[in-house]
Structure formats: structure tokens, C-alpha cells
C-alpha positions as CSV (number, residue, x, y, z in Angstrom):
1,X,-16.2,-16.7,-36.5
2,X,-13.2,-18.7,-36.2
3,X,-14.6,-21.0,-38.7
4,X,-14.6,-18.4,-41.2
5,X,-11.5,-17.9,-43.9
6,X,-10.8,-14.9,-46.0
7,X,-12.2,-15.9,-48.8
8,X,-15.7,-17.4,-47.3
9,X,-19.2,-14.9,-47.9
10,X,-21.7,-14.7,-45.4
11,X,-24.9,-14.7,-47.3
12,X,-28.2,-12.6,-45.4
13,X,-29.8,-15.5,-45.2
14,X,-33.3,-14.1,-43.4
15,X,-34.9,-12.2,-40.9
16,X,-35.9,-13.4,-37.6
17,X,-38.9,-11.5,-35.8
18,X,-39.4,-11.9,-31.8
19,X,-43.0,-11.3,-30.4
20,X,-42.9,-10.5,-26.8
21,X,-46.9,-10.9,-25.4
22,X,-46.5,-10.3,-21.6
23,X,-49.8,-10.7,-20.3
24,X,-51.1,-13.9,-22.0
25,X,-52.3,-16.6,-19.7
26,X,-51.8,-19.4,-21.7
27,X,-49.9,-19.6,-25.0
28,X,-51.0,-22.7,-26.5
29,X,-54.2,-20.5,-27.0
30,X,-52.1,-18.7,-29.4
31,X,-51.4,-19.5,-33.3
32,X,-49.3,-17.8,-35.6
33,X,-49.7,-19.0,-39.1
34,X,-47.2,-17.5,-42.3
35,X,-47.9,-16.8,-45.9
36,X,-46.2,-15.7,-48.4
37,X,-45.1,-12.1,-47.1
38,X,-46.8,-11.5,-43.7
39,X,-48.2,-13.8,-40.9
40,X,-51.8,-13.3,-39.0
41,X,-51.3,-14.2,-34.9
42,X,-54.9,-15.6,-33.5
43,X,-56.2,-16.2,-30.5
44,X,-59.7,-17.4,-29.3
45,X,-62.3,-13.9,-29.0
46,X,-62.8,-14.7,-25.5
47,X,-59.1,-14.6,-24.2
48,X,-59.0,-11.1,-26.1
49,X,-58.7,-9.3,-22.5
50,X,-55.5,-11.2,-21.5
51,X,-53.3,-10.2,-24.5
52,X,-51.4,-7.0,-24.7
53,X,-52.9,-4.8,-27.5
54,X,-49.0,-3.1,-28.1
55,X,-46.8,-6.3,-27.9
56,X,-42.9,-5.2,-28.2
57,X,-41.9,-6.6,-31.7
58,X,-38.2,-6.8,-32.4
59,X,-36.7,-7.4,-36.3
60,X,-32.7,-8.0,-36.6
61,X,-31.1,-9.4,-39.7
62,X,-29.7,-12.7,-39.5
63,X,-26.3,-13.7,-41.4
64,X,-25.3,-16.8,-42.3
65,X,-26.9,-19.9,-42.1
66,X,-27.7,-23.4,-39.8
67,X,-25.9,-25.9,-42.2
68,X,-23.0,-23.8,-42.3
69,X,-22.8,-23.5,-38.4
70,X,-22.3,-19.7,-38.4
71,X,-25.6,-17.6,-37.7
72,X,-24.8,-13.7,-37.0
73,X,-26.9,-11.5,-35.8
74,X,-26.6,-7.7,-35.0
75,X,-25.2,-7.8,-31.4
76,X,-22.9,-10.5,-32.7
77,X,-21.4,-8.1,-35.2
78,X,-21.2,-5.1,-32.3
79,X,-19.5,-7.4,-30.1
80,X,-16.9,-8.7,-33.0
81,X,-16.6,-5.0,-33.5
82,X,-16.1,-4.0,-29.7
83,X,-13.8,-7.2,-29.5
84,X,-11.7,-5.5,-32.5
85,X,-11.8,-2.1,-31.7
86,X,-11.0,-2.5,-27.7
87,X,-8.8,-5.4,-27.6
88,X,-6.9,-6.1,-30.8
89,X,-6.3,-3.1,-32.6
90,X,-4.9,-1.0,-29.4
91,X,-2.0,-3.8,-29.4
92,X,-1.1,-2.9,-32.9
93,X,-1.2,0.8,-32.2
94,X,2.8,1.5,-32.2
95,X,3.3,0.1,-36.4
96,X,0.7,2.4,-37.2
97,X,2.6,5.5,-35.3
């Protein structure tokens, strides 16, 4: 954030979706292809036993962008405002007294 001025916007840029399949063997069996608005995950009928049927699927928002150099995400912004809230403003506290 440092490379950041006052007057700079930080567009959303996307989402980012993480797909967490514990129990396959071997993920090269595993494609994932995209279309326009959703994307189908396949993997070969017989290897269906060796996938977890309820995978934990995480979404977060993703600000910024990679040619900028600044990519945000949600526990980015909690620890900017943790960083704030514990640590810079407390200093500050007696001109607002």
C-alpha cells in the first residue's frame, strides 16, 4: 500500500475462487475448464470414488490489479485495518481529547 497516493483508485478488478479437493489421488486427472459465466471441473468416471463430493469452495474479492503491483484481498484490508485501528490511531489519541 505504500505505493498508493491519495489520489490513486483501486479498481475491483475480479474474483478469485479456491477449490480445496482433499481426497483426490492424483490432480493431473482433474480439468477445470471456464466459459463465459461458470466453469465445469471433470474428472475421469472411474476416479469418481477418490474425490470429495462437498469440496470447501472459498470466494473473496480481489482489488487492484497485477500490472499495477497492488493486489488486495479481504484479509489484506482486515489487517490494514487492524494495523490502523491498534497501532496508529491509539498514538494520535491525546489531539482528539
Amino acid at each position: 500500500m505504500c505505493n498508493l497516493d491519495k489520489h490513486r483508485r483501486i479498481p475491483a478488478n475480479g474474483s478469485e475462487v479456491q477449490f480445496f479437493l482433499p481426497t483426490a489421488t492424483d490432480p493431473s486427472l482433474i480439468t477445470f475448464e471456464t466459459f463465459d459465466n461458470y466453469g465445469i471441473f471433470s474428472v475421469p468416471l472411474a476416479h469418481k470414488g477418490k474425490l470429495d463430493m462437498h469440496p470447501e469452495v472459498t470466494l473473496q474479492v480481489i482489488f487492484g490489479d497485477a500490472t499495477s503491483g497492488v493486489r488486495v484481498g479481504p484479509d489484506d484490508i482486515l489487517a490494514i485495518y487492524e494495523f490502523l485501528s491498534n497501532s496508529v490511531l491509539p498514538r494520535f489519541v491525546r489531539f482528539f481529547t
